[in-house]
Structure formats: structure tokens, C-alpha cells
C-alpha positions, 0 to 999 in steps of 0.5 A: 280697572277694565284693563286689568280685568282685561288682561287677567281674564285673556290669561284665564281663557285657555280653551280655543274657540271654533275656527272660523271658515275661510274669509270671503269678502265683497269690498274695499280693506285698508288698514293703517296702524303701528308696525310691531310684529303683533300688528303685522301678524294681524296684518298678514292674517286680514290679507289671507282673505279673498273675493276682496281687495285688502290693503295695509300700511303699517308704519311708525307714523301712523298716528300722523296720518290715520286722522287724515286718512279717514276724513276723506269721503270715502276714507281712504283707510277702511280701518286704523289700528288704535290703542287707549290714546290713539283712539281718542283722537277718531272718537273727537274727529268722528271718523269711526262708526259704532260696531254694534251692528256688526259684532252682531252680524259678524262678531259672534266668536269675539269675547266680552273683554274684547270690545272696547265701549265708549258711552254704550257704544262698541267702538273698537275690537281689542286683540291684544294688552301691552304695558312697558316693564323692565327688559334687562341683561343679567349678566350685565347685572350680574359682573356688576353685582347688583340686583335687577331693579324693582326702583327707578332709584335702583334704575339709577344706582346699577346703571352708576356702577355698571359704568363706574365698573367700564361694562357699558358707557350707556348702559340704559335705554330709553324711548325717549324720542322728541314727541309721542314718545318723550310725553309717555316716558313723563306720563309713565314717571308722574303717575309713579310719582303719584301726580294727578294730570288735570284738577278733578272732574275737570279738563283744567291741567294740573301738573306744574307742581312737585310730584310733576318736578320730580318726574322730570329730574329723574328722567333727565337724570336717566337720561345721564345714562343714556345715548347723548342722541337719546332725544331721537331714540323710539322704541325701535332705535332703543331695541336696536341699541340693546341687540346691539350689546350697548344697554343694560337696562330699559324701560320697554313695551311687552309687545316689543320685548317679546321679539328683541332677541329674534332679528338677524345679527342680535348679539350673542349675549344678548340673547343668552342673558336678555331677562324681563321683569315688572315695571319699576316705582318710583319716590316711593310710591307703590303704583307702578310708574307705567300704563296700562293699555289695549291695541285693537282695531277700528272701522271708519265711518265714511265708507259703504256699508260693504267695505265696513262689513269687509273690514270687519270681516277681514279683521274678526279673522286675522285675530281668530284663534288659529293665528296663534303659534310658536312664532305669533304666541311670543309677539304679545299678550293676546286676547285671544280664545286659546292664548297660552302666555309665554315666559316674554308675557311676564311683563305685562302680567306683572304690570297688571297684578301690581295695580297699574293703571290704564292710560286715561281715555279722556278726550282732552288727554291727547292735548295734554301728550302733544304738549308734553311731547312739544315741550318737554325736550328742552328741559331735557337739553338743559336749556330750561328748568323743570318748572318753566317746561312744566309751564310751557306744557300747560300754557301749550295745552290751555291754548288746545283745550280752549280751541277744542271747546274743554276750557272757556 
């Protein structure tokens, strides 16, 4: 699988590359992307550069307004900080060029595993993996007297206990947000329940069916355990709970694991006993019930040839090797010559040895997560069985899929 072989071989590449010289540049940088420390790291080292004007707008609502901010011509986003799903949709709406080019002119320094290609084509640069994994609080655990969970079964039990015990009312989180979020924590569940998303070698889906039931019915009996405004929890409002001292167990992204403990007025406890582990399975099933996945960044294609070389420039420097330190080396899994992986990396490395999987880039599997995102919080309510969510899901994506072209 690319991303594993990605995200092994990134560990494996200890020795630093050259240093760049400083960045000069001609032209126009914008960047639109997420807004975890890693993406702002990056961020902050494309600003360093000079002789041009550089620009960023990191924001939870990126994938909102990437689209939109690179259809325009000229786009008003030079560049979008995407990942396996998120760049599916630019590729779709053609507002992102091929890097070819300007690997060749710019990019010597970049490693092989770095650049993402799509049907021959460099679409993308990839600075660092990512997996969700379980983040938990062994001390928690441990008055308990469970073990930390290698199961969502195990997930299900300790959480019990722990409440039974009057430890923690809520002792698990989850981003479990209406949308994005609510598709992936199901996307993450059915592939650990072995369920296959469309009919193969089509764009037909194909995931009303038991192992589709079961993803569901664990989530909503997660969800027991959970904060009752569970539905507007992202990640940042879940990570906000367990500073907090309120979860004991969470399903959460590497990239943001690695700096729970570091904002200002984190629980005591938390930072003493906050403790990482692989991801978790789940009925049984010997794939991990995560994903595997890449964030790098990508260039538009309507602006000038000057704004593109300036934001590949920008951008091919904020990831060289001098960006790594004790305080960036812990934000994430970095494909970046010299990365040493910390102890917070553990996660993701777990994720990747246990055989999980990437998530699909498939050009249809954006419909598929809107629907899910659109859909699913019902039945999370209570308001409609597994089944009819499922049905909704699948009606909700035919309409898509036949829109765009993908089913007649």
C-alpha cells in the first residue's frame, strides 16, 4: 500500500538533506488549509520568505472554501493544503495544475515518497502522515482496573466500568461532529467491520448491508459514553474535553495527539498520564478500523506562471529539513529528510505496521462522505433505524453520483 510504504520509509530517512538558501521570490502566495499545529508550522515557514507578498488562511472550514477559492481567475488561493479525500474534489473540479514542471525546476530536495501522482501526474507534495489511533488516560484505566483497549469491544467495556466506578460521567470522546467528521468515524468503523464501500470496479455503493448495521450500532453505542452534544463535537471540541479531565478514551488523529498536552491550562493529570496506542478493531476483524492518510499541499491552476513558481517555492521551503525541532519534530509524522519520530508518532507508526488501510482516493468517494455526513446524525438521535440511515445514505449518493456522470 503507498501510504504505508510512505510512512515507513519517512522513518527510515534519518539523514538531513542539504539546507535550502533563503527563499526569494517574485509573485503572489495564498494558502488555504486546516489549522492543526503542523499545517501552521508550515505556514509560518512559507511566510519567512521574501521579495513576495505570502498569505495564509488556516481555518477548520477549509474544505468549505478551497473549492471556491481556486475557481476564480485568478484564484484567489495560490495553493490549498489537502489530503487523501480533500484533494479529490480540486482533481474533479480542475483547479489544480500538474507539479511536474516545477518539481523539476524547484523541487530537487523533495523525496520520491513525497510526491503524490495521479494517473502519472504530480499533483500534490506531501509533508507529513496521519492515522486516528487511541489516545487515552492510564491512570484512568488504571483505578479502573482495565487494560487499554486494543477493541472497540474493550472500548466499550472500560468506558462501563469507568462510569459504573463514578470516575468519569462521559468517559469517551469522539469527533463525532455532524458532517465530515460523523462520515469518517463510520468510514473508519466499516472498514473494521470488513464492509467494502461501492459493488467492484464500480461507482455503484454498497453499504446497506450487516457489516454497514454493525458500524453503526457501535457507534451509537460509543456515543452512550459520550458528551450528549456529541454531535457537535470536531476534533478540536473532543481534544478540548480530554485537556479538560472529562474522557478517558478517544479515538483521535496523530497529528493532534501529539500537542494535547501542550496548551495552556491542560489538566495536571492529564499531562502526567496522557498515553498513545495503535488503532483499535472491531467484530472481530484483524484490519484496523482507522485510515490511513497524507496532508500536503497543492498549487492552483488559474494563476500566472510567477505566483505558481512563488508558491511552490514558498511551500518546498517551509517543509525543508531545518523546520524540524523540539517543538515542530512532535506535531507530526513528518516526510521530512532528517525526521526522527518521537514517542507521540507511535500511533500512526502502529497504525501503518497493523496493515491499515489508505482512504480511497476514488473520485466518487467525496459523494459517498458528504452523504454519510448529511445522513447519518439521525439515526445517531434515535430518530431512524440503521438500515433506513443507510438507505438515505445511498439514495443521497445515487442522486450525486448520477449528477456528476458516475452512474447512468
Amino acid at each position: 500500500m503507498f501510504l504505508k510504504k510512505l510512512v515507513v520509509a519517512s522513518a527510515m530517512t534519518l539523514m538531513a538533506g542539504e539546507a535550502l538558501a533563503d527563499c526569494e521570490i517574485s509573485g503572489r502566495v495564498n494558502v488555504v488549509g486546516n489549522e492543526f499545529p503542523a499545517i501552521q508550522t508550515v505556514g509560518i515557514g512559507a511566510k519567512e520568505c521574501t521579495g513576495g507578498k505570502v498569505s495564509t488562511n488556516l481555518t477548520a472550514d477549509h474544505q468549505k472554501i478551497n473549492v471556491a477559492g481556486m475557481t476564480g481567475n485568478p484564484a484567489e488561493y495560490t495553493s490549498a493544503i489537502v489530503a487523501n479525500s480533500s484533494i479529490v474534489a480540486l482533481i474533479n473540479e480542475d483547479v489544480i495544475r500538474p507539479l511536474d514542471d516545477l518539481v523539476a525546476k524547484y523541487g530537487q530536495g523533495l523525496k520520491k515518497n513525497q510526491l503524490i501522482t495521479i494517473d502519472g501526474k504530480v499533483m500534490a507534495v506531501a509533508f507529513m502522515a496521519n492515522a486516528q489511533h487511541l489516545v487515552y488516560r492510564a491512570d484512568i484505566l488504571e483505578q479502573a482496573g482495565v487494560k487499554p483497549p486494543s477493541t472497540y469491544e474493550e472500548m466499550l467495556a472500560a468506558a462501563k466500568t469507568i462510569k459504573e466506578k463514578g470516575l468519569m460521567e462521559h468517559p469517551v470522546g469522539g469527533a463525532y461532529m455532524a458532517g465530515w467528521n460523523l462520515a469518517q468515524e463510520f468510514n473508519n468503523m466499516y472498514i473494521g467491520m470488513g464492509g467494502e464501500f461501492f459493488e467492484p470496479g464500480t461507482a455503484k455503493v454498497a453499504i446497506n448491508n450487516d457489516a454497514g448495521v454493525a458500524a453503526l450500532e457501535m457507534m451509537k453505542a460509543l456515543s452512550g459514553y459520550m458528551n450528549p452534544d456529541f454531535l457537535t463535537h470536531d476534533s478540536n471540541a473532543t481534544n478540548a474535553e480530554f485537556r479538560a479531565g472529562n474522557v478517558a478514551l478517544m479515538n483521535m488523529w496523530g497529528s493532534r495527539a501529539a500537542t494535547l498536552p501542550d496548551a495552556d491550562g491542560v489538566d495536571p493529570a492529564v499531562k502526567e498520564h496522557m498515553a498513545i496506542a495503535g488503532p483499535m478493531t472491531v467484530g472481530g476483524g484483524k484490519i484496523p478500523a482507522t485510515t490511513l492518510w497524507w496532508d500536503g499541499w497543492t498549487v492552483a491552476k488559474n494563476i500566472s506562471d510567477e505566483d505558481a513558481a512563488a508558491t511552490f517555492k514558498a511551500l518546498t521551503y517551509a517543509i525543508r529539513p531545518e523546520i524540524l525541532n523540539d517543538t515542530t519534530s512532535p506535531q507530526a509524522v513528518w516526510l521530512i529528510n532528517g525526521y526522527q519520530p518521537t514517542p507521540a508518532a507511535q500511533g500512526v507508526f502502529d497504525a501503518a505496521n497493523a496493515g491499515s488501510v489508505p482512504y480511497p482516493m476514488l473520485p466518487y468517494q467525496g459523494l459517498l462522505h458528504s452523504a454519510l455526513g448529511a445522513e447519518l446524525s439521525d439515526f445517531m438521535q434515535g430518530k431512524e433505524d440503521a438500515s433506513t440511515a443507510l438507505a438515505d445514505v445511498e439514495a443521497a449518493y445515487t442522486t450525486a453520483a448520477k449528477e456528476k456522470g458516475y452512474l447512468q
